[in-house]
ZAVEXSE-783344 format. One line per field, with one value per atom (N, C-alpha, C): x, y, z; atom name. Coordinates in steps of 0.2 Angstrom, whole numbers. Layout:
<atoms>
X = [X_...]
Y = [Y_...]
Z = [Z_...]
site = [CA_...]
</atoms>
This chain:
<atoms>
X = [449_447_446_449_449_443_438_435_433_436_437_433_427_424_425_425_426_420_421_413_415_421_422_424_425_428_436_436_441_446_442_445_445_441_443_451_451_456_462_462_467_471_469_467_471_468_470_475_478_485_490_486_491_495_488_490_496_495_498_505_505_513_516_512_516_520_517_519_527_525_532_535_535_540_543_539_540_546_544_548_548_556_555_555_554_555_548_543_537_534_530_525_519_517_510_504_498_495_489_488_483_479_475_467_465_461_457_451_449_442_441_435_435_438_435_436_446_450_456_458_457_462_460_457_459_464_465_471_476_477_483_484_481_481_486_484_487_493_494_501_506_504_506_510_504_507_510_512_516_523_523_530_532_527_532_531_528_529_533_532_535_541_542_548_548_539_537_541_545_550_549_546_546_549_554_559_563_560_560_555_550_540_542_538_537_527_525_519_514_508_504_497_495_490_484_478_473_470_469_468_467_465_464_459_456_452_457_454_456_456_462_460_464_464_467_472_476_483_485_488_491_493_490_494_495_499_503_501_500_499_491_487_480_478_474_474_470_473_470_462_459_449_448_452_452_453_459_462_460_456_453_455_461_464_466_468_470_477_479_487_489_484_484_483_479_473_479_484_487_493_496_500_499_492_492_490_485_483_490_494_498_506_508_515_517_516_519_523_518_521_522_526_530_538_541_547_550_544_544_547_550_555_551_549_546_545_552_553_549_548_544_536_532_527_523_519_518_508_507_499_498_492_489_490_493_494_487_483_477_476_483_485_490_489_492_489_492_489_489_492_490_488_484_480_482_482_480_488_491_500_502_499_503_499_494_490_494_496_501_509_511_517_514_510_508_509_504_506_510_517_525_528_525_530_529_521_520_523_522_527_535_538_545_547_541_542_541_539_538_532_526_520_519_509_511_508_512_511_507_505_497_493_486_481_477_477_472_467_460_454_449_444_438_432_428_422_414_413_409_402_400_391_389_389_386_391_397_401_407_408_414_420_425_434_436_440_443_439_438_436_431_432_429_421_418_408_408_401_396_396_395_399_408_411_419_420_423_426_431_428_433_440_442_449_450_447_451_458_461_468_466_472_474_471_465_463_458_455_453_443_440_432_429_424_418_415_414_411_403_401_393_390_384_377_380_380_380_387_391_400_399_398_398_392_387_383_388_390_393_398_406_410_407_403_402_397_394_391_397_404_407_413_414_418_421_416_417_412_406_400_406_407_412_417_421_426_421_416_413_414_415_416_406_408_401_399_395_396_396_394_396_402_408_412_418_414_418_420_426_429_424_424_418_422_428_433_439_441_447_451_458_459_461_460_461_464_467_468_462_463_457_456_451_449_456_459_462_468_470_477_476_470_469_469_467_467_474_481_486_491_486_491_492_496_498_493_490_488_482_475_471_467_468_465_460_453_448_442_445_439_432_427_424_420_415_411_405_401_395_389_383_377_376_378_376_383_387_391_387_383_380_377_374_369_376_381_384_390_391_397_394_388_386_384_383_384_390_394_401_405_404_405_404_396_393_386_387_382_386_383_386_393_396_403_398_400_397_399_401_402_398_396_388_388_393_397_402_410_414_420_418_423_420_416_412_416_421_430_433_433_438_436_431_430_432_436_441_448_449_458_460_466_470_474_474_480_475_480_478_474_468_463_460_462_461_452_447_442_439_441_440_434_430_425_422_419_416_409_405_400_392_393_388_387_395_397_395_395_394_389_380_376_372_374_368_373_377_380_375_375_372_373_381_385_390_385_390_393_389_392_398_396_403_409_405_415_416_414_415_420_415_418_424_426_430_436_435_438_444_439_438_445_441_447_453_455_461_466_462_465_469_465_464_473_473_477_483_484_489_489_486_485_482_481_478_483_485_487_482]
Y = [399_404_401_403_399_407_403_406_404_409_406_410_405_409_408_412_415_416_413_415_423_427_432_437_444_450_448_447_446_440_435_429_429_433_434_439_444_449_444_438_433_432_429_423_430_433_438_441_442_446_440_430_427_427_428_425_431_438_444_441_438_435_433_427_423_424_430_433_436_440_443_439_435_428_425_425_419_426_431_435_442_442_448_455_456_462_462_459_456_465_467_475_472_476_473_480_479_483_484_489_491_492_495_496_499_506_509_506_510_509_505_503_499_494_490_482_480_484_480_483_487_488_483_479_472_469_469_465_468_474_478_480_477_479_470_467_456_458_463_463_466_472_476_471_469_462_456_455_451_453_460_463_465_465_467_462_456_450_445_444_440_439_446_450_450_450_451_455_456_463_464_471_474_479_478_483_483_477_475_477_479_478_485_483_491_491_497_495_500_499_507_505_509_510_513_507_509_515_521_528_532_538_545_550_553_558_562_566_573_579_582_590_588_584_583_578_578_575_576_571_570_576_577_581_580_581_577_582_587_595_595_591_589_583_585_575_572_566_561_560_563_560_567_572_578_576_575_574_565_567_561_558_562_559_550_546_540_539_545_542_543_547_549_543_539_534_528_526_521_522_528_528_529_531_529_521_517_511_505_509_503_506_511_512_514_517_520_516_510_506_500_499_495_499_494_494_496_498_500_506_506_513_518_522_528_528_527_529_521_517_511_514_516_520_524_520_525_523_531_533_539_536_542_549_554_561_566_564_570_577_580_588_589_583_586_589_594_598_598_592_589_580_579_575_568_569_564_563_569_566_561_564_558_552_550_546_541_545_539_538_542_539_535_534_530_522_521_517_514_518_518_516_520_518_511_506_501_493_498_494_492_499_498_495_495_489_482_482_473_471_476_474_471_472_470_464_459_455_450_455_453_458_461_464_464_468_466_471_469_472_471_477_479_475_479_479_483_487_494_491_497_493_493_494_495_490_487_483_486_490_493_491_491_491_496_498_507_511_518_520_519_515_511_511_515_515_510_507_506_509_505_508_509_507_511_505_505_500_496_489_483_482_487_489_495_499_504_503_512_512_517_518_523_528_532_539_542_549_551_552_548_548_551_552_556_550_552_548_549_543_543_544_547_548_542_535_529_530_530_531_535_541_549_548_547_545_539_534_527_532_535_539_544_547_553_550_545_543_539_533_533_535_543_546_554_557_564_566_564_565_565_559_559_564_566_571_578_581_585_591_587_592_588_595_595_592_590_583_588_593_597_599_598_603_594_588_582_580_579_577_574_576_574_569_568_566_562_558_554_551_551_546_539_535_529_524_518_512_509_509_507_497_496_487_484_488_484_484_488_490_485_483_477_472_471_464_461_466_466_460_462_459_453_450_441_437_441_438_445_442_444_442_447_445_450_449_452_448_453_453_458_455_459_456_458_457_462_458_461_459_459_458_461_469_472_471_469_468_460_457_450_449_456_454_455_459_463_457_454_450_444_442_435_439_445_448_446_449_449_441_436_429_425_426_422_424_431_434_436_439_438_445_444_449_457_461_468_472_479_482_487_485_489_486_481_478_474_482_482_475_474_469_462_460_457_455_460_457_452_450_445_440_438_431_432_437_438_436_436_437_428_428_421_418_424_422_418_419_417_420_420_422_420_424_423_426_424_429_427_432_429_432_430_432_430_434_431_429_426_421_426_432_436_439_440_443_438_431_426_422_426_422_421_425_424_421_417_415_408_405_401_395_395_389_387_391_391_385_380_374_370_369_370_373_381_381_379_379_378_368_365_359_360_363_364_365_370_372_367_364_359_352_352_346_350_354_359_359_360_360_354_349_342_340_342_340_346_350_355_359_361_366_374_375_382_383_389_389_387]
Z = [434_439_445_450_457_461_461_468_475_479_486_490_494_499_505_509_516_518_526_529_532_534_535_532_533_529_531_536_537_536_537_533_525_522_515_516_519_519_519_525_525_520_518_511_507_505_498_502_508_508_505_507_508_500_494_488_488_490_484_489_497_500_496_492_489_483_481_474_476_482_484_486_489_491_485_481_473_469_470_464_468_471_476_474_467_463_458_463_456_455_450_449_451_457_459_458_456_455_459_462_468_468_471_474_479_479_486_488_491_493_501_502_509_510_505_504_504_501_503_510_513_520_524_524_529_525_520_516_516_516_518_525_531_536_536_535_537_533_526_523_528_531_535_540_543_548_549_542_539_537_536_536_542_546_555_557_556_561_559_549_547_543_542_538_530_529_522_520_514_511_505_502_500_497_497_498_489_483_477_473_478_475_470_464_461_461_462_463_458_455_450_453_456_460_453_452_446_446_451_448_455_452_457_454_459_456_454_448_444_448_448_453_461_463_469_470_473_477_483_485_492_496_502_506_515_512_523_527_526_530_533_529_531_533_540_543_536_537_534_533_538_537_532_533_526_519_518_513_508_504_501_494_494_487_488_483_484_484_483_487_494_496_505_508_505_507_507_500_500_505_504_512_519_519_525_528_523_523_522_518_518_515_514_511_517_520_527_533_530_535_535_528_525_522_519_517_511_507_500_499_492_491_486_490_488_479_477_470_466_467_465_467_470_469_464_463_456_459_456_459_452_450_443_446_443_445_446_451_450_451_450_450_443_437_434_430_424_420_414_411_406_405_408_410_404_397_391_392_389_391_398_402_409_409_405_405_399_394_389_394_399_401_407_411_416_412_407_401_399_398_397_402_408_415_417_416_415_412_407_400_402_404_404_413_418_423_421_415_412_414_415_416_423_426_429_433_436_440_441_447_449_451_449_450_455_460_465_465_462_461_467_469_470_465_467_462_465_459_463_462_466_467_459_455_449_443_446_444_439_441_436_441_438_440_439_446_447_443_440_439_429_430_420_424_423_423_418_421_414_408_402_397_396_398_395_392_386_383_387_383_387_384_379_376_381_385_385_389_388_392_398_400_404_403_406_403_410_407_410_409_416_417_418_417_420_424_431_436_435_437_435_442_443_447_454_451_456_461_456_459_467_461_467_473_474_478_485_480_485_487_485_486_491_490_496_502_501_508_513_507_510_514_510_512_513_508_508_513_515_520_526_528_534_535_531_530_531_530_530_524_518_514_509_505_501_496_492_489_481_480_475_475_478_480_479_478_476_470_469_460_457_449_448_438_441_437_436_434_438_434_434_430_432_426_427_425_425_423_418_410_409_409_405_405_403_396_393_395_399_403_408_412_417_415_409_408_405_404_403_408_414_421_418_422_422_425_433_438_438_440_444_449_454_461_463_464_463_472_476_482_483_484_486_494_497_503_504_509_510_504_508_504_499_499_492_484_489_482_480_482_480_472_471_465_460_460_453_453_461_458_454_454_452_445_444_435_433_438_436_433_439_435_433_432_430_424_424_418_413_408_400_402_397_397_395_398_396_396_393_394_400_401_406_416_413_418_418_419_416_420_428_430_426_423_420_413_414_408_411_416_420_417_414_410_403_402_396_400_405_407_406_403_402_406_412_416_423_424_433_435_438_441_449_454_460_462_464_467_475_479_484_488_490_493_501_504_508_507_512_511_509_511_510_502_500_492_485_492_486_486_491_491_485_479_474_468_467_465_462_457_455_457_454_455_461_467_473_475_477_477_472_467_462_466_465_468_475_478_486_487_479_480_475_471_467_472_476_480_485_488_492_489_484_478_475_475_471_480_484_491_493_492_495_491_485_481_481_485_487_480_478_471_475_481_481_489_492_497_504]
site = [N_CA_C_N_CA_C_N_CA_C_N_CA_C_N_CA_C_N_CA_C_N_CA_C_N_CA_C_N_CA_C_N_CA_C_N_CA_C_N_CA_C_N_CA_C_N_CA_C_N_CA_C_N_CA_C_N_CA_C_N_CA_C_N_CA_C_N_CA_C_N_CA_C_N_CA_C_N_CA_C_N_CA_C_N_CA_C_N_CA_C_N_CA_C_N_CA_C_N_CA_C_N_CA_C_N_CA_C_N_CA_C_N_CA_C_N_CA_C_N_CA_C_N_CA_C_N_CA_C_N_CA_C_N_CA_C_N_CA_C_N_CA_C_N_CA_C_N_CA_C_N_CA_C_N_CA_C_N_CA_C_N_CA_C_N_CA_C_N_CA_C_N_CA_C_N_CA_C_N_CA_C_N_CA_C_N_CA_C_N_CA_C_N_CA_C_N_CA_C_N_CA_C_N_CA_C_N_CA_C_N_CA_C_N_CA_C_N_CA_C_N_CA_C_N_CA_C_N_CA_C_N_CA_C_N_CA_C_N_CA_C_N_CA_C_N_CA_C_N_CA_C_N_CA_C_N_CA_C_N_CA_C_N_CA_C_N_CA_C_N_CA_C_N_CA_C_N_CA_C_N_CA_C_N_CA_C_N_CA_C_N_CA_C_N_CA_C_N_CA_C_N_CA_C_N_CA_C_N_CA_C_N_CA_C_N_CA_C_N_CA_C_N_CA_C_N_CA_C_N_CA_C_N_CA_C_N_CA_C_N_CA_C_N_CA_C_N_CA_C_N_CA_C_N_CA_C_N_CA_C_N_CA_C_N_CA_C_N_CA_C_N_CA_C_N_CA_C_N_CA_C_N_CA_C_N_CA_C_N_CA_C_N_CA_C_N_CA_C_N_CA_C_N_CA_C_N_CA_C_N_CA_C_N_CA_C_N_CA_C_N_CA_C_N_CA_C_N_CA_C_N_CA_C_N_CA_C_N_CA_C_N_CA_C_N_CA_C_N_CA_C_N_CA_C_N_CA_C_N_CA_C_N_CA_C_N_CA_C_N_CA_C_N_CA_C_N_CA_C_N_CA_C_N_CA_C_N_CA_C_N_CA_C_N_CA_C_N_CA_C_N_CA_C_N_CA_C_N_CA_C_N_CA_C_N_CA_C_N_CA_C_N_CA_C_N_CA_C_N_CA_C_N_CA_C_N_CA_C_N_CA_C_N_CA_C_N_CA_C_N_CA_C_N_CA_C_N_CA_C_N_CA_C_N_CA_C_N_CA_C_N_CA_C_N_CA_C_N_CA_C_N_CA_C_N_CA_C_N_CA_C_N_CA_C_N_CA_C_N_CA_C_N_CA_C_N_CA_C_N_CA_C_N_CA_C_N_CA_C_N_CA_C_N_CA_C_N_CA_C_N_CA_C_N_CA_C_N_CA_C_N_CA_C_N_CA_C_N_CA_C_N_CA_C_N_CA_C_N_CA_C_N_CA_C_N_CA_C_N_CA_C_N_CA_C_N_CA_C_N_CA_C_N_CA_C_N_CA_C_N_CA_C_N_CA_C_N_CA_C_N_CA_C_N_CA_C_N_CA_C_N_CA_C_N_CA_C_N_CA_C_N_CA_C_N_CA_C_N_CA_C_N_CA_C_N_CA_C_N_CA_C_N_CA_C_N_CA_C_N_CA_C_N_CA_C_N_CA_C_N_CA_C_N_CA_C_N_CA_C_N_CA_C_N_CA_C_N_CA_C_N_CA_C_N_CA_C_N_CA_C_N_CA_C_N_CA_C_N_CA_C_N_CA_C_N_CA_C_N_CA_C_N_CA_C_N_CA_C_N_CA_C_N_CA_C_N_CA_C_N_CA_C_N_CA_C_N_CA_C_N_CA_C_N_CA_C_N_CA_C_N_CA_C_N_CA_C_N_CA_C_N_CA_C_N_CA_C_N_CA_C_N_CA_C_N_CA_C_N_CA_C_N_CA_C_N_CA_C_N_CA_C_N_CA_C_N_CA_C_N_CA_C_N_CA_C_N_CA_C_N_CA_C_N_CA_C_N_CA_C_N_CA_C_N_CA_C_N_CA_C_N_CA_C_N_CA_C_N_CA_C_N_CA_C_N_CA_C_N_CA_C_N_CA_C]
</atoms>
């Protein structure tokens, strides 16, 4: 497990567009698996910028974006600060204005109606792109990954959550309050990518930032594996693991100096980008 601190949000953002660059670079048809919320759009903003300044091409990427609320989907016809679904959110933040082929886009269906069915083909659809790649993860105030609360099995799949009291609170001050819709009137459902569907990738790449993600990421890497804090599976994954953090996300870290020197010696010796 390489972990990378950054004195910035944005210097983290850096850093983690550069790794998923290389992915694309290395295998120009690689499945890469996505992420909403606050914490990547400075990452998808430097990819963005890398594909108009540098001729990053995506035009091979197949992509599955880890989940959606239940009951809502994309709609164009509504500005963006309305419309709160995560596939509105993924093209505006980054499909839009890249090169990527519509039909390689894949986002959990939050208006479908039968929910448990699309939830075994999303699975399928997976599978039959040859899994995927590299993962690029969040991590929630109370430390679950995409929509897996405390408690969800560290086996689970693809399915459908009930979102907890902490989710819905951080979600509507982040963003249904802004949009000026009502906080009762918020999915209170979602599906999801589950643990054991994550832990499936090749490659995980796992950012967070800011003082409040500090206490849950130093559970996350450094406390016991739990299902009570579900990113807290990443010290189950066998692959590759990137975590990039900036300096604030990583103050309560025990073994901060280790990695910093870890870091330091991995670079020196041209083993990290």
């Amino acid at each position: 497990m390489d972990i990378i601190i950054r004195e910035s949000y944005d210097e983290m953002s850096v850093y983690a567009a550069a790794v998923i660059a290389n992915f694309v670079k290395s295998k120009p048809n690689c499945v890469l698996g996505l992420a909403t919320g606050s914490t990547p759009i400075g990452t998808y903003k430097e990819l963005i910028r890398m594909h108009k300044e540098e001729g990053l091409d995506f035009s091979q990427v197949k992509t599955f974006n880890l989940d959606e609320y239940l009951g809502i989907g994309i709609d164009l016809s509504t500005p963006y600060e309305k419309d709160q679904s995560y596939a509105r959110f993924m093209y505006e933040e980054l499909f839009k204005h890249i090169n990527i082929k519509e039909e390689n886009i894949h986002i959990p269906d939050g208006k479908t109606k039968e929910p448990e069915k699309f939830c075994k083909w999303y699975e399928d659809e997976i599978k039959k792109a040859g899994g995927i790649d590299l993962q690029l993860l969040g991590i929630g105030g109370d430390g679950h990954w995409a929509f897996n609360e405390p408690g969800s099995s560290l086996g689970s799949r693809t399915r459908v959550q009930a979102l907890t009291k902490q989710t819905l609170d951080d979600n509507y001050e982040s963003f249904y309050k802004k949009a000026g819709i009502k906080r009762e009137d918020m999915p209170h459902f979602a599906i999801t990518m589950g643990i054991g569907t994550i832990l499936e990738a090749r490659n995980i790449l796992m950012i967070a930032n800011g003082k409040k993600k500090a206490g849950v990421v130093a559970k996350c890497l450094e406390g016991p594996v739990t299902s009570q804090i579900t990113a807290s599976a990443i010290q189950l994954h066998s692959g590759g693991i990137t975590v990039v953090l900036d300096k604030d996300a990583a103050s309560e870290l025990k073994n901060l100096d280790h990695y910093i020197h870890v870091e330091k010696m991995k670079r020196s010796m041209g083993m990290l980008i």
